[in-house]
C-alpha positions, 0 to 999 in steps of 0.5 A: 500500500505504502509503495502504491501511494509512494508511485502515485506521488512520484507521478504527481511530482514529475507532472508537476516538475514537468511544467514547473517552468512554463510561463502561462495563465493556463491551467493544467488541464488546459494545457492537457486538452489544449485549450487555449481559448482563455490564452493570455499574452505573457510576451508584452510589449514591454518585453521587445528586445528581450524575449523577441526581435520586432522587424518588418512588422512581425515579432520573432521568438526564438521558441525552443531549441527542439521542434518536437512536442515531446523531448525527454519530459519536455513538452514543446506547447502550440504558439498559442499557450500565449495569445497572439502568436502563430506558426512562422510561414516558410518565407518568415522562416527565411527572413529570420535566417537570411535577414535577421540571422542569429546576430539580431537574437544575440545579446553583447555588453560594451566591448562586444562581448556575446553575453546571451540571447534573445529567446523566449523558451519558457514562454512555450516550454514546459521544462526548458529555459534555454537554448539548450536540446539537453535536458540534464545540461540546460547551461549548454546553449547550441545555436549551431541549428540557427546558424545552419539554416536547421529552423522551424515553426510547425512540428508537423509541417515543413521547416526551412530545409525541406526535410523533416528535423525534430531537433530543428529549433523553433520560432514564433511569429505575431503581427508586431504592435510596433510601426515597420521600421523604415528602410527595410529590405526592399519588396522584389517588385520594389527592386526590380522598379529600382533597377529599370529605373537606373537602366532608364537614366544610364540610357538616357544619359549614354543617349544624350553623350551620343548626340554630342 
């Protein structure tokens, strides 16, 4: 009897160690049924810089370093455990890899020095806290993923390289409550009017030194 009662407690305290971390106004049993109708959105923007990158009109949080719901006694939740965000789309998955790169995510003191990183895994995880993919050495962050290109959003869909990785790390997106900052990366049908517009002048002028 003392053995059964003494198994029914470990289970109860790794269910609660299991989700000890994650930061959310959910309940268990929300969380269990995935419920997120009555989600709140713990990433404020007061928080911009910190826990996400603000660019081009979205915000982009560094989610988790696995892209499975299920790692050791991790649990990886859906983007809406907080209100507001989403799964990235693969063109976002691009702009964070191409345009933002792993430098906007990275945090430096006065000398340069790497101090740590912009990421919101606790937000969405309920063991991680970090960049790390190891559930005994959460100090180790990895960010070797990122650099390569290894991201994803959706664990069910397709990531930025077109195959299927569960250790691939993890962003979230949400439409940004900030203003898009000016002089971003140009549309492609901007560029292109940008390029036939200086293939008009350089004629014009090549035209005009002719006639001299």
């Amino acid at each position: 009897m003392n053995k059964f009662i003494s198994l029914i407690l470990l289970s109860f305290c790794i269910t609660f160690v299991s989700n000890a971390t994650l930061i959310t106004n959910l309940s268990q049993f929300d969380l269990e049924n995935k419920n997120y109708v009555n989600a709140e959105d713990q990433l404020t923007t007061d928080l911009a810089g910190v826990h996400y990158v603000s660019s081009n009109g979205w915000d982009y949080a560094w989610a988790s370093p696995v892209n499975a719901e299920s790692w050791g006694t991790n649990t990886l939740h859906a983007p809406l455990v907080q209100e507001n965000w989403h799964y990235a789309t693969l063109e976002q998955l691009v702009y964070i890899f191409e345009v933002l790169t792993l430098d906007a995510f990275t945090l430096k003191d006065d000398q340069g020095t790497i101090t740590g990183y912009i990421h919101a895994v606790e937000y969405f995880n309920s063991v991680f806290t970090g960049l790390s993919q190891n559930i005994l050495s959460q100090d180790t962050v990895t960010t070797t993923d990122f650099e390569t290109g290894i991201i994803a959003s959706d664990p069910n869909g397709v990531g930025l390289l077109p195959f299927y990785l569960d250790f691939a790390d993890t962003f979230y997106v949400r439409e940004s409550s900030l203003a898009p900052e000016p002089n971003q990366v140009p549309e492609p049908t901007t560029v292109l009017l940008l390029a036939l517009g200086v293939l008009l002048v350089a004629g014009r002028k090549l035209k005009y030194s002719l006639n001299i």
